[in-house]
KOLKOLMI-114837 format. One record per residue (C-alpha): residue number from 1; x, y, z. Coordinates in steps of 0.001 Angstrom, whole numbers. Each point is the difference from the previous one (the first is absolute). Last residue first. Example, Ala and Ser with C-alpha at 12.3 -4.5 7.8 and 13.67 -1.06 7.14 Angstrom:
2
+-----+---------+---------+---------+
: seq :      c1 :      c2 :      c3 :
+-----+---------+---------+---------+
:   2 :   13670 :   -1060 :    7140 :
:   1 :   -1370 :   -3440 :     660 :
+-----+---------+---------+---------+
This chain:
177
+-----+---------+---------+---------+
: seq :      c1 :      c2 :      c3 :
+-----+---------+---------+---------+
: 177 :  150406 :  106523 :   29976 :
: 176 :   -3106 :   -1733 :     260 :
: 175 :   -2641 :     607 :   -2052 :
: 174 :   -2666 :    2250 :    2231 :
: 173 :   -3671 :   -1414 :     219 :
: 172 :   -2816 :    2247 :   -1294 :
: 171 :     345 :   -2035 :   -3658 :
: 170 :    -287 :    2018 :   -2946 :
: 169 :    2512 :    2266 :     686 :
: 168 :       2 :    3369 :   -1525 :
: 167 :    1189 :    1560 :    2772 :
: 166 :   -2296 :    2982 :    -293 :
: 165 :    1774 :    3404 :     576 :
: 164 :     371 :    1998 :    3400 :
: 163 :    3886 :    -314 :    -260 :
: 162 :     389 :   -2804 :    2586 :
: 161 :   -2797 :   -1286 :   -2013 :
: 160 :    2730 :    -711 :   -2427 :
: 159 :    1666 :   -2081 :    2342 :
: 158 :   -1766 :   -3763 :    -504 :
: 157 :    3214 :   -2142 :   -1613 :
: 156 :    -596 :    -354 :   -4059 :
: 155 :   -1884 :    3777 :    -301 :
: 154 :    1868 :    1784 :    2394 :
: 153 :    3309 :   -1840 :   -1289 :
: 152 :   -1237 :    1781 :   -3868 :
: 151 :    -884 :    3152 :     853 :
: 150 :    3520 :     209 :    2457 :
: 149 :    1950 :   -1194 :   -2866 :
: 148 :   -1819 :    2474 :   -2693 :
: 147 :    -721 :   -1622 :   -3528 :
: 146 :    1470 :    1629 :   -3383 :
: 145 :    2226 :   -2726 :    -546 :
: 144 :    1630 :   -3080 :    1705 :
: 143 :    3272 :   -1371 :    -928 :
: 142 :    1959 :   -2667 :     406 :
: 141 :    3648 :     187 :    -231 :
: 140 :    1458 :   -2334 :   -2870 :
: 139 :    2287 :    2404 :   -2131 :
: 138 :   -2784 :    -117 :   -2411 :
: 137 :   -2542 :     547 :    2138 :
: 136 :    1533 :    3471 :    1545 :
: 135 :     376 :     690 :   -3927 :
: 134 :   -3656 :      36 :    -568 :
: 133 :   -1164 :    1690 :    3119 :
: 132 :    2886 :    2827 :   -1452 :
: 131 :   -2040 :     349 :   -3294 :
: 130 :   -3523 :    -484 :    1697 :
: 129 :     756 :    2931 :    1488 :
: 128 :   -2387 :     709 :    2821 :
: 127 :    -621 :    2277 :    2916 :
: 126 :   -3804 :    -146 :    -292 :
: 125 :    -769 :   -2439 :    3451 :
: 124 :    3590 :    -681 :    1150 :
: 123 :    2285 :   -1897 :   -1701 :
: 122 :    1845 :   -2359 :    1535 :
: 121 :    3216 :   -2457 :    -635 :
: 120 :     807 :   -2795 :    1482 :
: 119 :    3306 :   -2310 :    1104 :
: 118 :    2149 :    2654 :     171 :
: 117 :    3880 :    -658 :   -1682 :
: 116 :    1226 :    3307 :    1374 :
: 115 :     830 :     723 :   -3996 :
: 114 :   -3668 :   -1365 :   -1256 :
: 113 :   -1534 :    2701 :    2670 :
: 112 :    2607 :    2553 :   -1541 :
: 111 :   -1159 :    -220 :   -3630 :
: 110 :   -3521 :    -659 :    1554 :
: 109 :     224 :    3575 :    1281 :
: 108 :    1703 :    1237 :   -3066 :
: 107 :   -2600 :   -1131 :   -2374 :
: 106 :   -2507 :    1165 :    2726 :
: 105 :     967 :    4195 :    -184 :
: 104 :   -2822 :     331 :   -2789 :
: 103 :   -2999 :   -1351 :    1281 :
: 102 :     757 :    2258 :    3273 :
: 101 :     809 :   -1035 :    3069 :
: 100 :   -1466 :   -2193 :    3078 :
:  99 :    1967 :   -3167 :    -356 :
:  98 :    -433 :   -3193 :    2110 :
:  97 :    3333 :   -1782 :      86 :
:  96 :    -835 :   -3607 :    1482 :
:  95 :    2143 :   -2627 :    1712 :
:  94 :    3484 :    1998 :     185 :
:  93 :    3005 :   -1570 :    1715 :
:  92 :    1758 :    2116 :    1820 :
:  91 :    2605 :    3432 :    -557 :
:  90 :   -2288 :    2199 :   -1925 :
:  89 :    1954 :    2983 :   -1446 :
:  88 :    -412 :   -1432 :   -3600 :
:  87 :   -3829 :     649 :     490 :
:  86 :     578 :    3567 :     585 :
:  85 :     480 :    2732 :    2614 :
:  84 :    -556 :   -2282 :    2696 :
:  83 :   -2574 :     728 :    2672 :
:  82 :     443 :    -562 :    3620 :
:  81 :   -3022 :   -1337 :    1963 :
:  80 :   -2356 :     865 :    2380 :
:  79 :   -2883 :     394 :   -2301 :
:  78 :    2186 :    2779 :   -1983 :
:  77 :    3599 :     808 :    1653 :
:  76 :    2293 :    2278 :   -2100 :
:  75 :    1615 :    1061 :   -2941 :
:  74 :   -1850 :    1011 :   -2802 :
:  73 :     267 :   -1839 :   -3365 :
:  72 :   -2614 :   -2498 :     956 :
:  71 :     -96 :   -3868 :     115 :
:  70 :   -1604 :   -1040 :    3266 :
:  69 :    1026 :   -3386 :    1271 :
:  68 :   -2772 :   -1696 :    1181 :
:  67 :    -123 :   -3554 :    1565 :
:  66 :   -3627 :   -1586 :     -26 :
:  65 :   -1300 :   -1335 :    2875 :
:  64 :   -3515 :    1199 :    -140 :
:  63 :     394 :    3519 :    1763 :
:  62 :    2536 :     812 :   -2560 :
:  61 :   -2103 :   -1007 :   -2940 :
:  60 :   -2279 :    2779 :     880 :
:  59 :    2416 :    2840 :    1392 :
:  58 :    1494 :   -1028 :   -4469 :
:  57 :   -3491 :     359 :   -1397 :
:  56 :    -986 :    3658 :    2109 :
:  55 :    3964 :    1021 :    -497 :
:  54 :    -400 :    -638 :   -3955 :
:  53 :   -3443 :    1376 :      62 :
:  52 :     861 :    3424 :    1504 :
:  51 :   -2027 :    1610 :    2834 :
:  50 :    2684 :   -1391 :    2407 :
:  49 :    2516 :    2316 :   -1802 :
:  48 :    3692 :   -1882 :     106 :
:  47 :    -707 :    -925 :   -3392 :
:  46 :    1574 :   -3631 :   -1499 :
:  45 :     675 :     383 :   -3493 :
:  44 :    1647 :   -3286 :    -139 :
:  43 :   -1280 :   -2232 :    2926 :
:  42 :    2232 :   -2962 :      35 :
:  41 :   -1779 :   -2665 :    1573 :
:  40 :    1236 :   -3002 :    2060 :
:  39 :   -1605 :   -3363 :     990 :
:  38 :   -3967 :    -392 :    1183 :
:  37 :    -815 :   -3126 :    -885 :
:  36 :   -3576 :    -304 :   -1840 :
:  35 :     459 :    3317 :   -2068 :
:  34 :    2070 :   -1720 :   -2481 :
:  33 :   -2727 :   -3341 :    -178 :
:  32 :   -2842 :    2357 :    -173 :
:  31 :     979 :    1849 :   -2984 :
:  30 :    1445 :   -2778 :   -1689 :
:  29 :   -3350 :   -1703 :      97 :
:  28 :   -1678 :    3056 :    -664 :
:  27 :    1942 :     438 :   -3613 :
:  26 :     381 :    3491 :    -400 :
:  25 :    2562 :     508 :   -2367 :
:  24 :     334 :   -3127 :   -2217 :
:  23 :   -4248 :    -252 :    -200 :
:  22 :    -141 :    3879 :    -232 :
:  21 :    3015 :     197 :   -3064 :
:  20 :   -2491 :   -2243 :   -1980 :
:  19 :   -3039 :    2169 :    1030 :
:  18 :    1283 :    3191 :   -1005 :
:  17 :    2000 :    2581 :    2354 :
:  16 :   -1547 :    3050 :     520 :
:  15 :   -2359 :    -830 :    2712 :
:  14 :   -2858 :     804 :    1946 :
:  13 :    -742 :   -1339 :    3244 :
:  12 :    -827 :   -4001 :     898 :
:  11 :    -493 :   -1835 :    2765 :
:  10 :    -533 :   -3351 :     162 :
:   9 :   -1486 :   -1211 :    2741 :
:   8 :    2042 :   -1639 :    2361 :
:   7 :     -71 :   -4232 :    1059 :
:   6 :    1301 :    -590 :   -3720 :
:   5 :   -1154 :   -3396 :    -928 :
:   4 :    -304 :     324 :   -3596 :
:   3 :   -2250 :    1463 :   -2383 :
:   2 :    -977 :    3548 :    -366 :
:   1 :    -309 :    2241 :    2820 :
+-----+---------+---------+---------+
């Protein structure tokens, strides 16, 4: 776990980016303190399949408070919700856009996250560009890379054993919410 007084375990999956760009981009401090009020997330990416990762994260965060507005170029309803076809199509303040695209399509993604003036910006586990992570910093949004939202509240509040996985919690009592 390292030093510290970090309640969680520190869990920790393979990564590309290097260990300067891992203390800036995965800090667990500012991990837990943007997944300690639930606000609104912009789900880019956002599958209507149940079997997919982005709907499995997004039903997730739902169910904890969190406001989802799916991002997806198909019309229609996905965990109850309209989708927008785009970031710029978002009409209320945005807390968190959580993207679930390729490496190469974030530039543009953050382009648009900086436009909508969102406070965060995250990378899900191996959908980096360290390029774009870079210029979401620059123009002041913070960002978190290559860890999963739902991973990572699971692992701060108590709900990945919703999941069937080991909280990671070193203490058996709940933090509060």
């Amino acid at each position: 776990m390292g030093s510290g007084t970090s309640l969680a375990c520190d869990l920790s999956l393979k990564t590309t980016l290097s260990p300067e760009q891992q203390s800036r981009f995965q800090d667990t401090a500012t991990i837990r303190r943007l997944l300690s009020h639930p606000g609104t997330v912009a789900v880019v990416g956002l599958s209507a399949d149940p079997q997919k990762p982005s709907y499995f994260v997004a039903s997730y965060l739902q169910k904890r408070g969190w406001k989802i507005i799916p991002v997806s170029p198909k019309p229609g309803r996905i965990l109850g919700e309209e989708s927008v076809r785009d970031l710029a199509s978002i009409t209320v303040p945005v807390d968190v856009v959580d993207i679930f695209r390729p490496p190469a399509e974030l530039p543009s993604i953050v382009e648009r996250a900086i436009a909508i003036k969102a406070k965060v910006v995250w990378m899900q586990l191996k959908l980096v560009n360290t390029a774009a992570a870079e210029t979401a910093a620059a123009a002041g949004l913070t960002v978190v890379a290559d860890k999963c939202m739902k991973m990572e509240h699971g692992r701060h509040f108590g709900g990945l054993h919703s999941a069937g996985m080991n909280t990671g919690l070193i203490s058996a009592r709940r933090l509060p919410r």
